[in-house]
N, C-alpha and C positions, 0 to 999 in steps of 0.2 A: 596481544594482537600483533600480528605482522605490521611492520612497518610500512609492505608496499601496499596494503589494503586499506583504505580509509574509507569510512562510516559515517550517516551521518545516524544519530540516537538519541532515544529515547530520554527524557532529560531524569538526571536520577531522583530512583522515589518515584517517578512519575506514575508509574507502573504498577508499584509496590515490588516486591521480589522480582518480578516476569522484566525482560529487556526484550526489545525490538532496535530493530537496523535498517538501515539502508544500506546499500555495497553504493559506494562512488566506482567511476565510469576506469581509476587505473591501477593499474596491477596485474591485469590480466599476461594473454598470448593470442587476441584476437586481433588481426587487421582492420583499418579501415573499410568499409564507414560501421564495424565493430570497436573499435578500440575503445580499449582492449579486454575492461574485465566482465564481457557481454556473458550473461547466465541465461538468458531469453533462447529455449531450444526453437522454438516459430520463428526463426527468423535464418535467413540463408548462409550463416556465418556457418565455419564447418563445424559437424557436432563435437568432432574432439576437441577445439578448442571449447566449446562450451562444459564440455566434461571437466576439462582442467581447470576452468574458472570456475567452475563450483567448488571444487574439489580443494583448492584454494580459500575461497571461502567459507566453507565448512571446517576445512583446519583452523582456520584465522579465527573464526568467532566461534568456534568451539563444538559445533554443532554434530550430534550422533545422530542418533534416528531423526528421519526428519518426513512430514508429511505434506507435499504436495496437491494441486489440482487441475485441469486443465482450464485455463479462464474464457468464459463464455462473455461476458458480460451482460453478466444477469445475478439474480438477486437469491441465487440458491447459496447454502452454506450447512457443511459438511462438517458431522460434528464424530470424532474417530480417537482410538487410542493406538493406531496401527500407523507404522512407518509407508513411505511409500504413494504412488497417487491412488487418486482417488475421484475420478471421473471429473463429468464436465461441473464445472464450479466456480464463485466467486470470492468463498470465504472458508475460515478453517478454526473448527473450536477442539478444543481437546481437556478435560479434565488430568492429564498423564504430566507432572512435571517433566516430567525426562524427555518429552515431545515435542520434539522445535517445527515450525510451520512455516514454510516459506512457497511465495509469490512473485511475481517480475513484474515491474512498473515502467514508467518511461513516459508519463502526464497524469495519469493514471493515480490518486493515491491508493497509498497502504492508509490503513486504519489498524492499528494496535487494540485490542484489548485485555481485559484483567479486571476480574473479582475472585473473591475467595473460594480457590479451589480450580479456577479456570481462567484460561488465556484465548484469545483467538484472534484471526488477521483476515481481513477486508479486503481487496481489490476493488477501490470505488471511483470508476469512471463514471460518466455523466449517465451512459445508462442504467447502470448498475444503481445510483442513486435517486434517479429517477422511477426507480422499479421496487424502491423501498428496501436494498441493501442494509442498511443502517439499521433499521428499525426490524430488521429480521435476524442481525446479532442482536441487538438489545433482548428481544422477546426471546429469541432463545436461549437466552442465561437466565431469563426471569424464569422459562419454562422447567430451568434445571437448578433453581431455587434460590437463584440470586436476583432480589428486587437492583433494578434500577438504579436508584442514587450509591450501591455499593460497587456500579460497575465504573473504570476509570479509562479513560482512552486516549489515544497520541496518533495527529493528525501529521503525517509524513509527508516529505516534498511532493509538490508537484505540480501543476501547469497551474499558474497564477491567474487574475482576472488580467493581470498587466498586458499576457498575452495571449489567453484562450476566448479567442473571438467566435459565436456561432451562429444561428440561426436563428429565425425570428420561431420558428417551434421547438428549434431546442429551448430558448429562453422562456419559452410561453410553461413548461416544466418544472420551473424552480419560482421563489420566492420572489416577486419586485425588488426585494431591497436587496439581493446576491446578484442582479443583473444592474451594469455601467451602461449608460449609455454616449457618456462622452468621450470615451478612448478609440474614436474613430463612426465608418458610415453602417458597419454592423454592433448587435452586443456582447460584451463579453461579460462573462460567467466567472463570477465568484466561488468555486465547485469545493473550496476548503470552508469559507463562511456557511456553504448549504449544508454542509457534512456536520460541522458543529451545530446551527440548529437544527438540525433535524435528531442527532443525538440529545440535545436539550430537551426540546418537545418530547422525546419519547423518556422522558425523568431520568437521565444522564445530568447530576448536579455539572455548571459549569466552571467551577474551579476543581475539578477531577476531568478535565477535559484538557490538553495541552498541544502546541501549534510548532512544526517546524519551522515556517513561514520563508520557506525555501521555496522559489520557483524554476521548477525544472527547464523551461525553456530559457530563462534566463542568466542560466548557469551551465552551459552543456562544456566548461570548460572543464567541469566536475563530474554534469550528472546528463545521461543519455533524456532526451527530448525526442518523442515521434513526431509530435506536431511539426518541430523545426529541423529536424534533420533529419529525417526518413531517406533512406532505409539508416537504421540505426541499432543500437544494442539493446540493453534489458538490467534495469539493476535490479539487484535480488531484494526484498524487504524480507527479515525472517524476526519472528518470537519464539524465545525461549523460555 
């Protein structure tokens, strides 16, 4: 891997064969308030720079054909053997080893997965998990003959409860015990604890389940945060 591209991954084994990534925020050619290794094309940074931080990226971690989607956040998930996008979406399955999948985040997590024979990647923001994201990869690998407890998954950085403060109906959406209410006069949201049980509950055994425990907002020294620095960049998450 290139030097100037740093990652943060999948822990080994995690996975089984399949890797997953995050791209950190340097290396790129993008300026402020992109910098610099911004892959996020929604956003005002100019496209050529975004072209060349992929392009970068894709060198760096090795990536060939690669399948894309446009992120709605919503709870659909597009299952393909074909390079390229593939409408509006928040998730990406493929049975094709040779098929890498990537996303852009920035509070947002990636969700990895991996069972026998197949891979797929998540984009799960609070509405997306709320809309039953999670449990609509899970069932779609049981639909394509992988029970549950053989599917294995890796929860990627991203807005911590430390700092993702919402509403009293965002919060009214998730579980009691993933909502704080002593870190201030709103609550904030536990959105990587709701992502783990909710892959629990849907029979995702929980030591095949694994935790960045990186939080994007309180890290933007590394990793782009939309919450706390808007307008801002996009880091790539991809599985291969």
């Amino acid at each position: 891997m290139s030097s100037t591209i740093q990652t943060v991954g999948s822990p080994a084994g995690a996975l089984g064969d399949v890797r997953a990534w995050v791209t950190e925020r340097h290396g790129g050619v993008s300026p402020a308030p992109y910098d610099s290794l911004n892959v996020g094309t929604h956003t005002d940074d100019d496209v050529a720079n975004v072209e060349e931080n992929e392009r970068r990226v894709r060198t760096s971690l090795g990536l060939g054909r690669l399948a894309k989607v446009r992120l709605v956040h919503g709870a659909r998930a597009v299952t393909t053997r074909e390079e390229g996008h593939h409408g509006e979406a928040d998730a990406l399955l493929t049975d094709d080893s040779s098929l890498a999948l990537g996303i852009t985040v920035a509070d947002c997590y990636p969700v990895a997965f991996a069972a026998p024979g197949w891979k797929g990647l998540a984009h799960c923001g609070w509405r997306s998990v709320a809309a039953g994201l999670v449990e609509v990869m899970v069932k779609s690998l049981a639909n394509s003959g992988v029970p549950a407890p053989e599917v294995s998954a890796w929860i990627g950085p991203g807005i911590g409860p430390c700092c993702f403060e919402v509403g009293e109906e965002v919060a009214q959406q998730f579980a009691p015990q993933h909502i704080r209410t002593t870190d201030g006069p709103r609550p904030h949201l536990d959105l990587a604890a709701e992502i783990f049980g909710r892959l629990q509950q849907a029979g995702v055994d929980e030591n095949r389940i694994t935790r960045s425990e990186l939080c994007t907002a309180c890290n933007t020294d590394r990793l782009f945060s939309h919450r706390k620095e808007a307008p801002t960049g996009r880091m790539g998450a991809y599985v291969l």
